[in-house]
KEMI-372971 format. One record per residue (C-alpha): residue in one letter; x, z, y; residue number from 1. Coordinates in steps of 0.05 Angstrom, whole numbers. Layout:
<pts>
@residu A&xx X&zz Z&yy Y&num NUM
...
</pts>
This chain:
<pts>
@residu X&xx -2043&zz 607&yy 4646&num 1
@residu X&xx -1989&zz 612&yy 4598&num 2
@residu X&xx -1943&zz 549&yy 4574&num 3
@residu X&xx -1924&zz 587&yy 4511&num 4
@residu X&xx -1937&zz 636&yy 4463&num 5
@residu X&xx -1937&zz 675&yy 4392&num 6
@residu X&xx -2016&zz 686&yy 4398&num 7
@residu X&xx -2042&zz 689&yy 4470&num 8
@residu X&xx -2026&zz 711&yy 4539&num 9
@residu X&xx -2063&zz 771&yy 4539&num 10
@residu X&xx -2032&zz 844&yy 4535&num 11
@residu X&xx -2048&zz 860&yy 4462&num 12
@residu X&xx -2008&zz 899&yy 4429&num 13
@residu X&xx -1967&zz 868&yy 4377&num 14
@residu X&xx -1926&zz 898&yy 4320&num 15
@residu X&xx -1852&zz 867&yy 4343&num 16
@residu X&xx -1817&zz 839&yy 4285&num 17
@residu X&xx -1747&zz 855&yy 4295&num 18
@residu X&xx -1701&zz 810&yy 4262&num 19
@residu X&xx -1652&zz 861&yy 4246&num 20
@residu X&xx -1696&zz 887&yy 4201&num 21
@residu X&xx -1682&zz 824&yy 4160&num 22
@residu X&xx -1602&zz 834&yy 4156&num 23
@residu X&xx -1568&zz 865&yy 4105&num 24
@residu X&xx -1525&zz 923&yy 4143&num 25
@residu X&xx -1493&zz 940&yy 4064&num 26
@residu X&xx -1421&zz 939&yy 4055&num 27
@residu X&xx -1399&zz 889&yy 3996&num 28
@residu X&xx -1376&zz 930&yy 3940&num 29
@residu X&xx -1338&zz 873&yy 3911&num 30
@residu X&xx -1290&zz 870&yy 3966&num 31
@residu X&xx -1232&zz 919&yy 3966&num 32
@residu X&xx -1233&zz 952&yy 4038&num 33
@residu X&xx -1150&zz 968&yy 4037&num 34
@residu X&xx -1152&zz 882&yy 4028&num 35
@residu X&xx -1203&zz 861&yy 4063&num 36
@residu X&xx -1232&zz 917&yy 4117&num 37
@residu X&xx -1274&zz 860&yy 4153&num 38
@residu X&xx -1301&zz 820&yy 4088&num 39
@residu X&xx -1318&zz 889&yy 4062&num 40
@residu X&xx -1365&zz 902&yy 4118&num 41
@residu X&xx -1388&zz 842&yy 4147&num 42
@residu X&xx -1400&zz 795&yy 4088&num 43
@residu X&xx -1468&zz 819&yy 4076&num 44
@residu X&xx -1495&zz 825&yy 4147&num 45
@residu X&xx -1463&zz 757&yy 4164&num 46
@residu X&xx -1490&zz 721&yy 4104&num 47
@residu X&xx -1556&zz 750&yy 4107&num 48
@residu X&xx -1575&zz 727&yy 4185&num 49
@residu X&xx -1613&zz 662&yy 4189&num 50
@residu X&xx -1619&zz 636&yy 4258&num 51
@residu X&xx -1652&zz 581&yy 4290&num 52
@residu X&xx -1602&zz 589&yy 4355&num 53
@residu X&xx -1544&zz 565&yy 4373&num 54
@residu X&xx -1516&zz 634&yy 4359&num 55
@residu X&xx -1437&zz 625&yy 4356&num 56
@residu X&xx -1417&zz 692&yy 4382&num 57
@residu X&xx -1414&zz 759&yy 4353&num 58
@residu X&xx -1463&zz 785&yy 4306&num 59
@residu X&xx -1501&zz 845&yy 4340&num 60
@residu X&xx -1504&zz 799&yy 4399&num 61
@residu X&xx -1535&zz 744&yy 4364&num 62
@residu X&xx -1586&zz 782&yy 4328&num 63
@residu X&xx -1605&zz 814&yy 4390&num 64
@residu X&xx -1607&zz 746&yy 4421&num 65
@residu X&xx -1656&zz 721&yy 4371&num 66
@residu X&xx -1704&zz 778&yy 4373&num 67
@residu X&xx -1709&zz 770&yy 4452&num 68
@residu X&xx -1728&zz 694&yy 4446&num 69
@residu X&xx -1782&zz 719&yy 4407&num 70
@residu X&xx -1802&zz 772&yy 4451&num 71
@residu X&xx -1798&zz 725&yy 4507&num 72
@residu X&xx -1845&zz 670&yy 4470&num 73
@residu X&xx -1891&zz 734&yy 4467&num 74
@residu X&xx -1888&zz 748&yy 4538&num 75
@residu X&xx -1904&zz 676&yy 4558&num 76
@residu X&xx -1890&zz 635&yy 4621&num 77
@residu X&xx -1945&zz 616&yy 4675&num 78
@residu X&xx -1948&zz 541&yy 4701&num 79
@residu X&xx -1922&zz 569&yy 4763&num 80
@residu X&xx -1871&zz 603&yy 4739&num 81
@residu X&xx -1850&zz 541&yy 4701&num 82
@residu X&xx -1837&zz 495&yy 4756&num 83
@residu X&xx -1799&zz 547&yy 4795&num 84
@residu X&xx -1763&zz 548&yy 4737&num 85
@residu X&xx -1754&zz 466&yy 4725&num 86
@residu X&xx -1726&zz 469&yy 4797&num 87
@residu X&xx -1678&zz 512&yy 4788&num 88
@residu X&xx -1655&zz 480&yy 4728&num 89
@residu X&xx -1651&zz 403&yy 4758&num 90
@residu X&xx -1603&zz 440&yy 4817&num 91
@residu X&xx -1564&zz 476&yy 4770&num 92
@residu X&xx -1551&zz 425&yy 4726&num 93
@residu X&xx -1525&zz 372&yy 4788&num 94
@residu X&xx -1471&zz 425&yy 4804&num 95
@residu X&xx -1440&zz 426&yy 4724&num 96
@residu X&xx -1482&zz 472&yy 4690&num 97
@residu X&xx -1509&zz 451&yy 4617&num 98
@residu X&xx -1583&zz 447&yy 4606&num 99
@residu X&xx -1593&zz 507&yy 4565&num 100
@residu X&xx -1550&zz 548&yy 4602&num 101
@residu X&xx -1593&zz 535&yy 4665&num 102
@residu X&xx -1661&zz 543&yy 4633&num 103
@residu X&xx -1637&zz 617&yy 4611&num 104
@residu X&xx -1622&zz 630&yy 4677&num 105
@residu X&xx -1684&zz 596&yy 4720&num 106
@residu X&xx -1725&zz 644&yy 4666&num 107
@residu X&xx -1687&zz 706&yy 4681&num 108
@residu X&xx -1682&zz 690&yy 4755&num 109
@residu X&xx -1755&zz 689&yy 4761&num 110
@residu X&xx -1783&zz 729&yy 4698&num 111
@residu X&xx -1740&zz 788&yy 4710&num 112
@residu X&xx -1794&zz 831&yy 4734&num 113
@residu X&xx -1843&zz 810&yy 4680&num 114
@residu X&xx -1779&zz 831&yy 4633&num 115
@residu X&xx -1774&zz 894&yy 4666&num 116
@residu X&xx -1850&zz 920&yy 4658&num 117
@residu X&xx -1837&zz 891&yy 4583&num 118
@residu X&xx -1768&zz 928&yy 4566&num 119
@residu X&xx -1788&zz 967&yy 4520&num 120
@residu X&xx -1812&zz 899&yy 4478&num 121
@residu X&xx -1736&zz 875&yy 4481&num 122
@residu X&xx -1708&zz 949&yy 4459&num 123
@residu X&xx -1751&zz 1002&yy 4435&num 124
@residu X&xx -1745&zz 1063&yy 4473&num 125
@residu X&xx -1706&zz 1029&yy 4522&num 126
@residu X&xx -1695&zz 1088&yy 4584&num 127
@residu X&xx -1677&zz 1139&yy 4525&num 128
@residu X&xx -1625&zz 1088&yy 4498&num 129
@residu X&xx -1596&zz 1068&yy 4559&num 130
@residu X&xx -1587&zz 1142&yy 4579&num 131
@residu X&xx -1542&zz 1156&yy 4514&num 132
@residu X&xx -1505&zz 1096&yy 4526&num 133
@residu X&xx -1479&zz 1134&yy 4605&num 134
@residu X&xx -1474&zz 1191&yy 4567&num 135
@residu X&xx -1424&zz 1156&yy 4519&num 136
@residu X&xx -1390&zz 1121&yy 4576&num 137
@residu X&xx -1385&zz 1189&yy 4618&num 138
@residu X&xx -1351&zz 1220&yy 4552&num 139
@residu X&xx -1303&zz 1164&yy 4542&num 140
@residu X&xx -1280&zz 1166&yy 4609&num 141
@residu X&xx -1266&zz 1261&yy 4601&num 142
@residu X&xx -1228&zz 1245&yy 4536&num 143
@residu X&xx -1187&zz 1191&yy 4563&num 144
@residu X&xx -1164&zz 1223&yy 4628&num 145
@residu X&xx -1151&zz 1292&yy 4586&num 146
@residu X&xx -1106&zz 1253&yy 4525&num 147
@residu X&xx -1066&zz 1214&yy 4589&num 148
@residu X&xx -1056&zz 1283&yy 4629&num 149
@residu X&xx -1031&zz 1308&yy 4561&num 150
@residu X&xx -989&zz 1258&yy 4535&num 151
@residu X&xx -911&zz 1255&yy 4522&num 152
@residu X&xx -903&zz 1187&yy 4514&num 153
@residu X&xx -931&zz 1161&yy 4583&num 154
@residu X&xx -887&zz 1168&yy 4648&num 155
@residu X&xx -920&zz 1207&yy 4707&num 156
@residu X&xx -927&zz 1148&yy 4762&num 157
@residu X&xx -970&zz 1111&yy 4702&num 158
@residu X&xx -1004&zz 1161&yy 4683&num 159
@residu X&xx -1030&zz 1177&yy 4763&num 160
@residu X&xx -1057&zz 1103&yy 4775&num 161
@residu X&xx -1091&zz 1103&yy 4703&num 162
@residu X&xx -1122&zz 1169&yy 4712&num 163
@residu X&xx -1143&zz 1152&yy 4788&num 164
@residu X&xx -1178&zz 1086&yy 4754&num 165
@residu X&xx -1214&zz 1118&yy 4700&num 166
@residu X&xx -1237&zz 1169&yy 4747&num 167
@residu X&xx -1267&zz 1114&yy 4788&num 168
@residu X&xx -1291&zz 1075&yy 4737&num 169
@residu X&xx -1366&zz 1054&yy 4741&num 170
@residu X&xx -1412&zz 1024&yy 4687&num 171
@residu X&xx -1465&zz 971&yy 4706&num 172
@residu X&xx -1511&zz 949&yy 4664&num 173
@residu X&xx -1538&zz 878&yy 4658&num 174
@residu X&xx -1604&zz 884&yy 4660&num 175
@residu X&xx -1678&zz 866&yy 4680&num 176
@residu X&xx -1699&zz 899&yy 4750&num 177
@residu X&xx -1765&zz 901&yy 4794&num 178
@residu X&xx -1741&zz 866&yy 4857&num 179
@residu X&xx -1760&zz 803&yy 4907&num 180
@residu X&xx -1734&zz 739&yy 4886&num 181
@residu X&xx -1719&zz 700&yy 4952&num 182
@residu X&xx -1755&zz 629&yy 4953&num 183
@residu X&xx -1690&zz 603&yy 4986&num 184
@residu X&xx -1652&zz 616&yy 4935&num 185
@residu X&xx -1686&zz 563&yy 4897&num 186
@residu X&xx -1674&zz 511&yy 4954&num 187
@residu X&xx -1597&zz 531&yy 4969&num 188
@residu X&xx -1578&zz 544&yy 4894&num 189
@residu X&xx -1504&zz 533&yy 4895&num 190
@residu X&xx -1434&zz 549&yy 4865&num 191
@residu X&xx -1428&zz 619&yy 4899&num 192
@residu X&xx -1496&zz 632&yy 4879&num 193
@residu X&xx -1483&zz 616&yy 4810&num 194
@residu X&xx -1418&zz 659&yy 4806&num 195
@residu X&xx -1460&zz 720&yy 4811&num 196
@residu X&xx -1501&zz 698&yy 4740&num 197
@residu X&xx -1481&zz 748&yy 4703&num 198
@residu X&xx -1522&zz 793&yy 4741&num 199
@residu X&xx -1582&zz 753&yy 4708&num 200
@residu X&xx -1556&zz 742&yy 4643&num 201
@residu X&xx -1589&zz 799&yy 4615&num 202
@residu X&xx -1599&zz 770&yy 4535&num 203
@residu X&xx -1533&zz 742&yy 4519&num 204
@residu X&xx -1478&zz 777&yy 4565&num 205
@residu X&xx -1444&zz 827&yy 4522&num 206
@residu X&xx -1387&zz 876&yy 4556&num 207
@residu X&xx -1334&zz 858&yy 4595&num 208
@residu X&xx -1298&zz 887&yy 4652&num 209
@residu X&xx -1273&zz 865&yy 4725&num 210
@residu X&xx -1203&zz 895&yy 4742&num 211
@residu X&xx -1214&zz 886&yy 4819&num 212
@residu X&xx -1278&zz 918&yy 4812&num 213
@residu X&xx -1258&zz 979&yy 4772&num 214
@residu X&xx -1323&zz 961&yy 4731&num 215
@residu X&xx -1345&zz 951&yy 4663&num 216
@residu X&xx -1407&zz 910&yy 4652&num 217
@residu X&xx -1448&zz 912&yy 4591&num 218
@residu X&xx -1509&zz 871&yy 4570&num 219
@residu X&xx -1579&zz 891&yy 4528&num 220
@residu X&xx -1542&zz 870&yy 4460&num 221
@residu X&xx -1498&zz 928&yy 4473&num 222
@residu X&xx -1549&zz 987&yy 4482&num 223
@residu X&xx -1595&zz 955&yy 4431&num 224
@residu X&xx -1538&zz 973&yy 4383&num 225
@residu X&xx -1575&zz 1042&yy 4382&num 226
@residu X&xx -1635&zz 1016&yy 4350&num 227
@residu X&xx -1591&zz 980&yy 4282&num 228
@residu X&xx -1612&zz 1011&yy 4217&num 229
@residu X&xx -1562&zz 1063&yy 4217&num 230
@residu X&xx -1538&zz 1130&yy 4222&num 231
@residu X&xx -1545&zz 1145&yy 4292&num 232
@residu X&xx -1469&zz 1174&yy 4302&num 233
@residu X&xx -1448&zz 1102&yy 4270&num 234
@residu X&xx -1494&zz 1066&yy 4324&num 235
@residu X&xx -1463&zz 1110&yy 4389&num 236
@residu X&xx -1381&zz 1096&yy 4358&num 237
@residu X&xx -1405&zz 1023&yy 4357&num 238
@residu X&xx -1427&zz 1027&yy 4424&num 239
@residu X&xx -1363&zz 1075&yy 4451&num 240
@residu X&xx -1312&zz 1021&yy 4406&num 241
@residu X&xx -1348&zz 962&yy 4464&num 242
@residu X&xx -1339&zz 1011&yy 4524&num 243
@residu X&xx -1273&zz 1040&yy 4507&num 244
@residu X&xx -1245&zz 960&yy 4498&num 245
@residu X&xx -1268&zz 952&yy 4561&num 246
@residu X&xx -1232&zz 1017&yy 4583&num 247
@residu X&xx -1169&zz 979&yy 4548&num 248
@residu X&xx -1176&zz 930&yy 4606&num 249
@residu X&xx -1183&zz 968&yy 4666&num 250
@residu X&xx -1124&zz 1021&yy 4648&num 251
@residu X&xx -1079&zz 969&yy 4613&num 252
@residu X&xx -1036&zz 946&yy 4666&num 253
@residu X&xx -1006&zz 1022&yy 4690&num 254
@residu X&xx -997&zz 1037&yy 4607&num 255
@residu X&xx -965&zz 967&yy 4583&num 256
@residu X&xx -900&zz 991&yy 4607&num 257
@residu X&xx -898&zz 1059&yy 4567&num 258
@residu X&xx -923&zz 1027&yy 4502&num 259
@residu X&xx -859&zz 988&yy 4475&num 260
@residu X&xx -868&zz 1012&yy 4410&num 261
@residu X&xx -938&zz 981&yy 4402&num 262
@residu X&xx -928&zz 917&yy 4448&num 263
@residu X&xx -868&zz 904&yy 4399&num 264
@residu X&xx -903&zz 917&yy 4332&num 265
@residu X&xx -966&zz 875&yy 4357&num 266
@residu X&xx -932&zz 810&yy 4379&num 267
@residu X&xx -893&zz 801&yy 4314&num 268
@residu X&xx -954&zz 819&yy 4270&num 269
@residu X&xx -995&zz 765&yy 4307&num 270
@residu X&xx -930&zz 707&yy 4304&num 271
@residu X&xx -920&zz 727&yy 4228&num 272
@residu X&xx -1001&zz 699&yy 4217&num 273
@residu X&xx -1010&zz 628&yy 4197&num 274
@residu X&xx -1045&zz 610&yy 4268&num 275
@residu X&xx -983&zz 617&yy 4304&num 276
@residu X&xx -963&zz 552&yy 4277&num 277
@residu X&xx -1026&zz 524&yy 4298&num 278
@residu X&xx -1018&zz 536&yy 4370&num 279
@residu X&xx -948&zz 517&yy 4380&num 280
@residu X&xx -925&zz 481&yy 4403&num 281
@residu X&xx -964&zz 476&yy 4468&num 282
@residu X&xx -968&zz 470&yy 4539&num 283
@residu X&xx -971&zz 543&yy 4562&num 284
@residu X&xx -901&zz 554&yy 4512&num 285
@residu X&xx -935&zz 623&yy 4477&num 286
@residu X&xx -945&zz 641&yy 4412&num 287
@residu X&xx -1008&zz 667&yy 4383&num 288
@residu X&xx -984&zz 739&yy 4395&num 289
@residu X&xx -972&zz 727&yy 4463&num 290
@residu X&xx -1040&zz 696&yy 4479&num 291
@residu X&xx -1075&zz 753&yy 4442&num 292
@residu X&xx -1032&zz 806&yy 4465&num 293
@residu X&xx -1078&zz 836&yy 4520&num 294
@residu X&xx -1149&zz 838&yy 4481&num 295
@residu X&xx -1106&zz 863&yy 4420&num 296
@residu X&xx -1070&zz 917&yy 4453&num 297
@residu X&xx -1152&zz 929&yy 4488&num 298
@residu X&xx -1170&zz 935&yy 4420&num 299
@residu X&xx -1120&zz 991&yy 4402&num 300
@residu X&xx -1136&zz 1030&yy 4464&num 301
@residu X&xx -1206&zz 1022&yy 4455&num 302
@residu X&xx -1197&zz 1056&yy 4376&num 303
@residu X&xx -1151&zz 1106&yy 4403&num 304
@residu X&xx -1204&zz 1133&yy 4456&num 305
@residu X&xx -1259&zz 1135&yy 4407&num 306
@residu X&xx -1221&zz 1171&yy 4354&num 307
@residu X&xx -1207&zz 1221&yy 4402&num 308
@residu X&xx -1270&zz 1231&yy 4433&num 309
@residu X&xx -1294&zz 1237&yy 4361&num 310
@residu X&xx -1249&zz 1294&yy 4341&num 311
@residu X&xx -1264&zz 1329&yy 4406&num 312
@residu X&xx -1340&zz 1317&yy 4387&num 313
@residu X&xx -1326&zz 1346&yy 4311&num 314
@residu X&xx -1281&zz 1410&yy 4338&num 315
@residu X&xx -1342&zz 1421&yy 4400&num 316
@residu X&xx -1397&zz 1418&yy 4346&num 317
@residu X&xx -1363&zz 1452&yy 4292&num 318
@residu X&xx -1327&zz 1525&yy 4304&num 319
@residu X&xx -1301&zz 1529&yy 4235&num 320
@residu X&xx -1244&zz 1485&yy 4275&num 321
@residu X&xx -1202&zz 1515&yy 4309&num 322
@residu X&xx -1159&zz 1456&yy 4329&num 323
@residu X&xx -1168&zz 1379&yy 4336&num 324
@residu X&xx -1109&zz 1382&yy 4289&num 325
@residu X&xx -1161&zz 1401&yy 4226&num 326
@residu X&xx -1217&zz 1354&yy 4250&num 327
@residu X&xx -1215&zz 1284&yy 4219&num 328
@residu X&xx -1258&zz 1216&yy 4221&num 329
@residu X&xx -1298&zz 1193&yy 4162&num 330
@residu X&xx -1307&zz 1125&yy 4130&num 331
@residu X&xx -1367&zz 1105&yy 4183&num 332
@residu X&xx -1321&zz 1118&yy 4242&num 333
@residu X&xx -1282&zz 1047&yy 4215&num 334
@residu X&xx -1344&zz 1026&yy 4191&num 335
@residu X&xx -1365&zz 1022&yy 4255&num 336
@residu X&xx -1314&zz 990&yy 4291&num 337
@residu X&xx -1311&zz 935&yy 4240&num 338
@residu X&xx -1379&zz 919&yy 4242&num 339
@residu X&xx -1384&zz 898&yy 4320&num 340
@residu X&xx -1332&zz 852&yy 4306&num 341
@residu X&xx -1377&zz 811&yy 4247&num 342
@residu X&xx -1387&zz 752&yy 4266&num 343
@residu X&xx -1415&zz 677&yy 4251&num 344
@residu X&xx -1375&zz 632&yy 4210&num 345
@residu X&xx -1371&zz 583&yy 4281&num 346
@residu X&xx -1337&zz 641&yy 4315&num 347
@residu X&xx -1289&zz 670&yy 4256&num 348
@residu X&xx -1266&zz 596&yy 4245&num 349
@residu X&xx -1273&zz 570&yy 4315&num 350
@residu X&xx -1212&zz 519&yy 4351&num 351
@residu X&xx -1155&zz 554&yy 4376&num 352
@residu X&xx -1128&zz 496&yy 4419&num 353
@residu X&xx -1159&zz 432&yy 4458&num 354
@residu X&xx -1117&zz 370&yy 4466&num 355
@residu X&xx -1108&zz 344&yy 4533&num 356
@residu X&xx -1061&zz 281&yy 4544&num 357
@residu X&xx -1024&zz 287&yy 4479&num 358
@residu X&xx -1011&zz 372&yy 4488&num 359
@residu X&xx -1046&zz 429&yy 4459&num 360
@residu X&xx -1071&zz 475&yy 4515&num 361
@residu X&xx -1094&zz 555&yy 4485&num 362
@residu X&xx -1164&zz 565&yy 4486&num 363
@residu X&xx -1186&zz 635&yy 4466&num 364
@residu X&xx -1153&zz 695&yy 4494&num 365
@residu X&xx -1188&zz 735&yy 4435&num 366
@residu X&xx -1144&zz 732&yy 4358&num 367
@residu X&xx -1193&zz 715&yy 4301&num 368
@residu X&xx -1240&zz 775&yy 4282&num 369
@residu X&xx -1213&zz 780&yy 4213&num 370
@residu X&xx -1144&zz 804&yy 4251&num 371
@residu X&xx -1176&zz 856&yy 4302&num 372
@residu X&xx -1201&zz 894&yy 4244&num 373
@residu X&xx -1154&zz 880&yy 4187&num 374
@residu X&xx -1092&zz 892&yy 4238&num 375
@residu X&xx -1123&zz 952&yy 4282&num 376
@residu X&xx -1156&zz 995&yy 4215&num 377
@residu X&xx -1087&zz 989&yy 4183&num 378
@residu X&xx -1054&zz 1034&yy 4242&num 379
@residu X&xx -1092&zz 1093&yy 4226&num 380
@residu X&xx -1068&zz 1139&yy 4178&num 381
@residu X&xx -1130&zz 1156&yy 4162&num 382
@residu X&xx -1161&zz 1091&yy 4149&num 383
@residu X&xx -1104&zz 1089&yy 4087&num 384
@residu X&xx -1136&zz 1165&yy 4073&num 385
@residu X&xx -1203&zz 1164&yy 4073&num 386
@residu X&xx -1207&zz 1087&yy 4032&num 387
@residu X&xx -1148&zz 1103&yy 3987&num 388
@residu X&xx -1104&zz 1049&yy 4000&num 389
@residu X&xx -1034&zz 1053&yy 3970&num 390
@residu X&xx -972&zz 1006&yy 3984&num 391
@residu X&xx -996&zz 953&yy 3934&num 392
@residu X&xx -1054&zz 939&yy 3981&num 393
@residu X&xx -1042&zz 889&yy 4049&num 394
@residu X&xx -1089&zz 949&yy 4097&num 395
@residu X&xx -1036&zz 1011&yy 4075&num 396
@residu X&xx -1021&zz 1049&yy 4135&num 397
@residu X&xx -951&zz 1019&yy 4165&num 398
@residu X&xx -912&zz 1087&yy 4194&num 399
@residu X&xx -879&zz 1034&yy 4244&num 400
@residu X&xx -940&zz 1006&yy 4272&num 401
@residu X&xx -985&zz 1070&yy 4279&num 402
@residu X&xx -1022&zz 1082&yy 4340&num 403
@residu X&xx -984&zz 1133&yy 4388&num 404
@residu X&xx -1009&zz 1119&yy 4447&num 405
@residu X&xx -1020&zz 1186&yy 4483&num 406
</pts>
């Protein structure tokens, strides 16, 4: 017996109405790019997504998020299932969880192997998908090792522990399996228990990455990226743009030391913008550059990798080129680095600090999405290049703050 759903509970086939279908992916021509990079391309797609979630988070994770409540509502949920599920929400919720956060996870506790016979509901082609997205990973992780064996700028004893990391690195992805859900579980539900959620949080985790695990973790929103309206080479640099961040993260700490140039050039970038003024003072004593620092510097090693990997890709596919040094990006490349960054108007103007006893405390280790496009695209020479930008325009391509990084 089902408690919910579009039609009935019955296995018909259904035409799935996707609801990125329904958002504008067009870049607004009325924006100049060399002002503007992330108005330019996210104004449309933000503009044109009606939700009826609570969807404060980044675009291609929210419209995935919306099209799997749908799916779900499709899928239904059986009486027994429900109370399993009501009982796992009334524990969760006496050890600090909010209400809606435990009723996504009592559903994809106990509806995970229903999800998994239905994956290909969520994201079309799903085992295909997923495949490219290892791929992508796997060719990340060749490009990066080969740049940091190669590189002049890095000292030796970094470059060893990076290169032993990315060598190591694993990928796991977030997602819906076939397995038996113990019944004590249910009964013993507790803190430690609930530590491990992510491991359920199939619909709304996006990417992130565990430093002690050598790990990056990425969620369905992240290899349904490959089924966006768009030219399939701008879908697979969106998705490299999330893993290589994530890369940022894990080889960070060994490279920090050997990138003074950048580390310099990004703190007084983010201190010059008006939200540094916002945040101080506070408790912590940092300045908006310093809180961002680490995601922003993630950001740049994350564009670096993919640019590379790119121009390996063109000179591999291509033997006209003889040399990387001939091979170039085109306009879709930032295109599509921009557009994982769109985002809802809750999470482009969302608090930077809480008060607590009369003191601002920092609350958001990640700078204002505006700033990781505007700030990254204008490092590239051939962002400047390829958009025409000239030193009249705020994006032109700042000689002192490019991106050397190998």
């Amino acid at each position: 017996m089902c408690l919910f759903s579009f039609k009935s509970c019955k296995n018909k086939p259904q035409e799935i109405n996707r609801e990125s279908d329904k958002i504008n992916y067009t870049i607004k021509d009325s924006v100049e790019p060399c002002e503007n990079f992330y108005e330019y391309v996210c104004s449309n797609i933000r503009d044109s997504f009606k939700t009826s979630l609570n969807n404060s988070s980044y675009l291609f994770a929210s419209i995935f998020r919306e099209h799997a409540q749908k799916i779900k509502k499709e899928i239904g949920i059986s009486v027994d299932e429900q109370t399993k599920i009501n009982f796992f929400k009334e524990k969760c919720i006496k050890i600090g969880k909010g209400p809606q956060r435990c009723q996504e996870l009592g559903e994809n506790f106990y509806l995970q192997e229903v999800y998994a016979k239905n994956i290909n509901k969520f994201i079309e082609k799903y085992s295909e998908r997923k495949e490219k997205v290892i791929n992508i990973f796997n060719n990340l992780k060749i490009t990066a090792v080969k740049k940091i064996k190669d590189s002049s700028y890095l000292k030796e004893s970094n470059k060893n522990i990076a290169i032993k990391k990315l060598n190591e690195l694993r990928l796991i992805i977030i997602e819906p399996r076939i397995e038996k859900v113990e019944n004590d579980l249910l009964i013993n539900i507790n803190d430690n228990e609930l530590e491990k959620e992510n491991k359920y949080d199939f619909f709304n985790s996006m990417a992130f990455a565990r430093d002690e695990e050598n790990t990056v973790y990425i969620g369905l929103s992240v290899i349904n990226i490959l089924a966006a309206p768009a030219a399939s080479v701008l879908n697979e640099n969106r998705v490299a743009f999330i893993l290589a961040h994530e890369f940022g993260h894990i080889i960070l700490i060994p490279l920090n030391r050997s990138l003074s140039n950048i580390r310099e050039s990004l703190l007084q970038e983010f201190n010059n913008l008006p939200e540094n003024s916002i945040i101080l003072p506070n408790i912590l004593n940092i300045s908006y550059g310093q809180q961002t620092f680490f995601e922003n510097l993630s950001d740049l090693l994350g564009m670096m990798n993919v640019y590379e990997n790119s121009l390996e890709n063109k000179v591999t596919e291509d033997e006209s080129i003889k040399s990387s040094e001939k091979a170039s990006v085109d306009k879709d490349f930032f295109i599509a680095y921009a557009r994982n960054f769109c985002a809802t108007k809750e999470v482009e103007n969302k608090p930077l600090v809480r008060e607590k006893n009369g003191q601002k405390i920092p609350i958001d280790l990640h700078a204002r999405p505006i700033y990781r496009v505007n700030l990254g695209v204008k490092r590239m020479a051939d962002f400047s290049k390829l958009f025409q930008c000239s030193a009249k325009h705020k994006l032109n391509f700042d000689p002192y703050a490019e991106l050397k990084i190998w």
